[in-house]
C-alpha positions as CSV (number, residue, x, y, z in Angstrom):
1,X,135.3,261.0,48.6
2,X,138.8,261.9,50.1
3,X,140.4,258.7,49.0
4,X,139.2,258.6,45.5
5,X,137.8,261.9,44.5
6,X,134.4,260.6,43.7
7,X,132.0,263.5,44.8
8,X,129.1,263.0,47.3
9,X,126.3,263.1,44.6
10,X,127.6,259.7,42.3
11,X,128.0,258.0,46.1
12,X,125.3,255.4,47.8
13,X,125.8,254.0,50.7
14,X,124.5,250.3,50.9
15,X,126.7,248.8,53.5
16,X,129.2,245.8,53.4
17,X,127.4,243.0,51.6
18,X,130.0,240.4,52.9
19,X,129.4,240.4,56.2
20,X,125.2,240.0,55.8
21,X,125.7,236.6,57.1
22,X,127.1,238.1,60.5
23,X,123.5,239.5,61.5
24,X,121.6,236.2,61.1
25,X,120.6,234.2,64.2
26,X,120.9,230.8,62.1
27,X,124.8,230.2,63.1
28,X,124.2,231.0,66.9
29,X,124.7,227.8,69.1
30,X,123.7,227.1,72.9
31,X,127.3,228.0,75.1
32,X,127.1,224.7,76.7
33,X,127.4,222.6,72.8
34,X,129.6,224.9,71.4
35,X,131.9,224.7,74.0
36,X,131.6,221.1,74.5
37,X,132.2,220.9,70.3
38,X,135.6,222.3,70.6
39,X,136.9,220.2,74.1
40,X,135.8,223.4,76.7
41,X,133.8,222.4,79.9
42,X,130.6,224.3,79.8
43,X,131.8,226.5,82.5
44,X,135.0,227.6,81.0
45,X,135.3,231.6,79.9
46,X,137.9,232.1,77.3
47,X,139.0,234.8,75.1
48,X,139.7,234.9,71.4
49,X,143.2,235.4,70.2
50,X,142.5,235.8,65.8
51,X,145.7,235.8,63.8
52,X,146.3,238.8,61.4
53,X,147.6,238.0,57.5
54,X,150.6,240.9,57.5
55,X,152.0,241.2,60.8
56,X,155.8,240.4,60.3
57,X,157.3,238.5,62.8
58,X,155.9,235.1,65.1
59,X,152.4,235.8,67.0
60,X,153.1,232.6,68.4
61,X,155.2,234.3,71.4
62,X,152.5,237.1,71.7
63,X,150.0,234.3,72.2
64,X,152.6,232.3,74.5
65,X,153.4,235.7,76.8
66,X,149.1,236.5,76.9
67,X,148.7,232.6,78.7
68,X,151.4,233.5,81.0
69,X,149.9,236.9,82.1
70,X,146.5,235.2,82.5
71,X,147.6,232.3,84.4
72,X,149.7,234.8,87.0
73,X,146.7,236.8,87.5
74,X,144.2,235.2,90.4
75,X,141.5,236.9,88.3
76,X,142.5,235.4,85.0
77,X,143.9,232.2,85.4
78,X,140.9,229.9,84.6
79,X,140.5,232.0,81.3
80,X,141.4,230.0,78.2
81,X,142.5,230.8,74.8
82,X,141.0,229.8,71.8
83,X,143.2,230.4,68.6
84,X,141.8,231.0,65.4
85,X,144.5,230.7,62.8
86,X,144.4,232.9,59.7
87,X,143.1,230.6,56.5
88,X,146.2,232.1,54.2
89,X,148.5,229.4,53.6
90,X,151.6,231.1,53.8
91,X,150.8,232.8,56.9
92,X,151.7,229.4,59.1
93,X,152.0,229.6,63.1
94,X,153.6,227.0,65.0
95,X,151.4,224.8,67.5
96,X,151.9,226.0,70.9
97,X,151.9,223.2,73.1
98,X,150.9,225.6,76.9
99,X,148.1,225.1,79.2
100,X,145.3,226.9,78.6
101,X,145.6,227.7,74.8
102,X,143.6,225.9,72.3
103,X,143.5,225.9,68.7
104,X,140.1,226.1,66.8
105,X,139.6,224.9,64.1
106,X,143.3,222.8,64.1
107,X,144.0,224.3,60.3
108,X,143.3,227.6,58.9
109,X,140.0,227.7,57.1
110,X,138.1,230.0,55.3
111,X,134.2,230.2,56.5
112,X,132.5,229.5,53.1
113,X,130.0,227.2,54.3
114,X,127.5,227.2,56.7
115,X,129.4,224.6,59.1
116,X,133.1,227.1,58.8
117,X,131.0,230.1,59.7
118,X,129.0,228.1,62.2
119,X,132.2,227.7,64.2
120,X,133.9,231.0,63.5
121,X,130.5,232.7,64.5
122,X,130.1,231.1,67.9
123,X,134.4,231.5,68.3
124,X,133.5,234.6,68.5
125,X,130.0,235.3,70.4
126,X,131.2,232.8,73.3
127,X,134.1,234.8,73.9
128,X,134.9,237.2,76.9
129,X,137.0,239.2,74.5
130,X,138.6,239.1,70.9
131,X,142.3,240.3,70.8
132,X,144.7,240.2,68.3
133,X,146.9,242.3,66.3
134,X,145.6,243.5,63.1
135,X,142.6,241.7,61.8
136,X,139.3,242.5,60.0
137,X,138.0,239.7,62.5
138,X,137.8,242.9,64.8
139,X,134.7,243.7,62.2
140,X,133.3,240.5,63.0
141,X,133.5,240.6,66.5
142,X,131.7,244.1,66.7
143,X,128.6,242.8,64.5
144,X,128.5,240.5,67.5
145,X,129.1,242.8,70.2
146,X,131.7,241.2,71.5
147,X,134.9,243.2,72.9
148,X,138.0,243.8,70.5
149,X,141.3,244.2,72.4
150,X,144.4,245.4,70.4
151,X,147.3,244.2,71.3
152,X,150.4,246.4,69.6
153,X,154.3,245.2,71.0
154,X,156.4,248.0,71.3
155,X,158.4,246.0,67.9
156,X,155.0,246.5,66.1
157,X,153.6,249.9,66.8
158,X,155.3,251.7,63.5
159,X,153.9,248.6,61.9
160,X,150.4,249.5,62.5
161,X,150.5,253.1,61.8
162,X,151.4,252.7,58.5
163,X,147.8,250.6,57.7
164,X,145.4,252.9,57.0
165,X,142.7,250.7,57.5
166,X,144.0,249.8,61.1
167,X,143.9,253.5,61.3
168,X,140.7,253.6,60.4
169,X,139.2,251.0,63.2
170,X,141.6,253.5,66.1
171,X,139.5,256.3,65.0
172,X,135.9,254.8,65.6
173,X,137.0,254.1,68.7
174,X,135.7,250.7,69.5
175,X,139.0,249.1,69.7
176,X,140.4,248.9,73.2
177,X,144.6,249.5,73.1
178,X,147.0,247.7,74.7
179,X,150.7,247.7,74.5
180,X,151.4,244.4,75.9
181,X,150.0,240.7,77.5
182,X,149.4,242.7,81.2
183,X,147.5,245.6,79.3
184,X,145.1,242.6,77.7
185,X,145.0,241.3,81.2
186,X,144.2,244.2,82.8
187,X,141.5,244.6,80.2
188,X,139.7,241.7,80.2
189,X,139.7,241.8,84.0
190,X,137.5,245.1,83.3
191,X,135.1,242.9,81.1
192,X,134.4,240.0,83.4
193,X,133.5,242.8,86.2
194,X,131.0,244.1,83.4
195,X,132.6,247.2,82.7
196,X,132.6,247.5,78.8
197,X,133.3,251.3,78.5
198,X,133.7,250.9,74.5
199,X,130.4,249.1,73.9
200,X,128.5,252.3,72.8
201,X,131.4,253.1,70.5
202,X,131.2,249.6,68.9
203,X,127.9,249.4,68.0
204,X,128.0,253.0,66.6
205,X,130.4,251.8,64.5
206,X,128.2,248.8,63.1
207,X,125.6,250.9,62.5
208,X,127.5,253.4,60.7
209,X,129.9,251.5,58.8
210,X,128.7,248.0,58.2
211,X,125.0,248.5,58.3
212,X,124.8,252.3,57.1
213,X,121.0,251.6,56.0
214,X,118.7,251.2,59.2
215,X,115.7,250.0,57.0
216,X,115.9,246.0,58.0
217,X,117.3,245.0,54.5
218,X,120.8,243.5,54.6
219,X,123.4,245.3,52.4
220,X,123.3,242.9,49.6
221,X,120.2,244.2,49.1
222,X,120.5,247.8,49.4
223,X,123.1,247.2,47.1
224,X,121.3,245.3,44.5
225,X,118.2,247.5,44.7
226,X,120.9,250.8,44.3
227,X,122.3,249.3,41.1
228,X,119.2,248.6,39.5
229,X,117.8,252.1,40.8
230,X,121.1,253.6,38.4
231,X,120.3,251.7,35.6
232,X,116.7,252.6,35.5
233,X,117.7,256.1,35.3
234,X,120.6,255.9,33.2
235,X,121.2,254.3,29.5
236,X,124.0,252.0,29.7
237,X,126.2,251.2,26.6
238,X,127.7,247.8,25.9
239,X,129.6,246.9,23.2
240,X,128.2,249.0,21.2
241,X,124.2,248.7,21.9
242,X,121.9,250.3,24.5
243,X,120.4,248.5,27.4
244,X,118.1,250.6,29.6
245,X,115.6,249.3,32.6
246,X,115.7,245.9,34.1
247,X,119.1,244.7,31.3
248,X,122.7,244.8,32.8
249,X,125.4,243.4,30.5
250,X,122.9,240.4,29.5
251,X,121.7,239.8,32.9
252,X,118.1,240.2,33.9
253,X,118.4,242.2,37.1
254,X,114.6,241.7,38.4
């Protein structure tokens, strides 16, 4: 409505149909195999790091400076990190050869089948935390409850206030702040004590913005069922001749 000037009455809401798959248990692997799957002991604890797609400048010395904090800290210094690169090709980081940092899978991949989201899923739900810059991963990682950490150099701060839809994730609340590697530390030190104070804010987020609908249908078909609900009450032209009912340009909607 504020965005686009389309008033309340001509909007449903239906939810995010992409991120359906995110709520399924299918992808969900025992700790113990997925860790094993990737090179981890089954006893290791390890965090996240996901790339973002905009972020000007290298993430590979953010990600460089975040091992080195861990492994001063007595708390920390066991704690691994797994790297998910970001699939766009021209968005490249350099392998970091450092103790303790990982990268999963080796090239950046899309998850468009049910092996890539598989891996990304359990990347994810295994982890202590997910940090990273600027990342719609931090969507993913709330479906799954897991703990999104914000990590925003003093070089990238005017960066991130100019995306609104960064903005946008601040403002729900769910994403934990921190202005450099010893702030993520500190952080994560809170989580493996078992104090997650923004857990309540993160799953009123899910259930507000991704899954908006609390009837047990996932969004692609809330979505569906809305369009078909607007046709049946509406006669739609098409090139010239009327369809009405269960007819969408030529496609039967049942």
């Amino acid at each position: 409505m504020q965005l686009h000037g389309i008033p309340a009455s001509k909007v449903i809401p239906t939810g995010a149909p992409t991120f359906d798959f995110w709520f399924t248990p299918d992808y969900k692997q025992p700790r113990e195999h997925f860790l094993r799957s990737i090179g981890l002991r089954p006893d290791d604890r390890y965090i996240t790091y996901v790339c973002s797609s905009s972020i000007s400048g290298a993430e590979e010395s953010i990600i460089a400076e975040l091992a080195s904090s861990l492994r001063q800290c007595e708390s920390t210094k066991g704690l691994r990190i797994i790297v998910r690169r970001h699939p766009s090709p021209i968005k490249r980081i350099k392998p970091l050869n450092i103790e303790g940092v990982s990268f999963w899978p080796a090239k950046g991949v899309v998850p468009d089948t049910f092996e890539l989201r598989r891996d990304y899923f359990n990347t994810l739900y295994h982890a202590t935390a997910v940090v990273g810059i600027n990342t719609s991963a931090f969507v993913e990682a709330a479906i799954l409850d897991r703990p999104c950490i914000s990590i925003t150099p003093e070089s990238l701060r005017f960066c991130q206030s100019e995306m609104p839809h960064f903005n946008y994730l601040v403002q729900a609340g769910f994403l934990a702040i921190a202005h450099d590697a010893g702030a993520v530390v500190a952080q994560v030190i809170e989580l493996m004590a078992g104090n997650d104070s923004y857990c309540e804010a993160r799953r009123k987020f899910v259930r507000s913005f991704v899954r908006p609908v609390q009837d047990g249908r996932p969004a692609c078909r809330v979505t569906a069922d809305a369009i078909k609900s607007s046709i049946r009450s509406n006669i739609v032209s098409i090139s010239g001749e009327n369809y009405s009912g269960k007819y969408y340009s030529g496609f039967q909607m049942d």
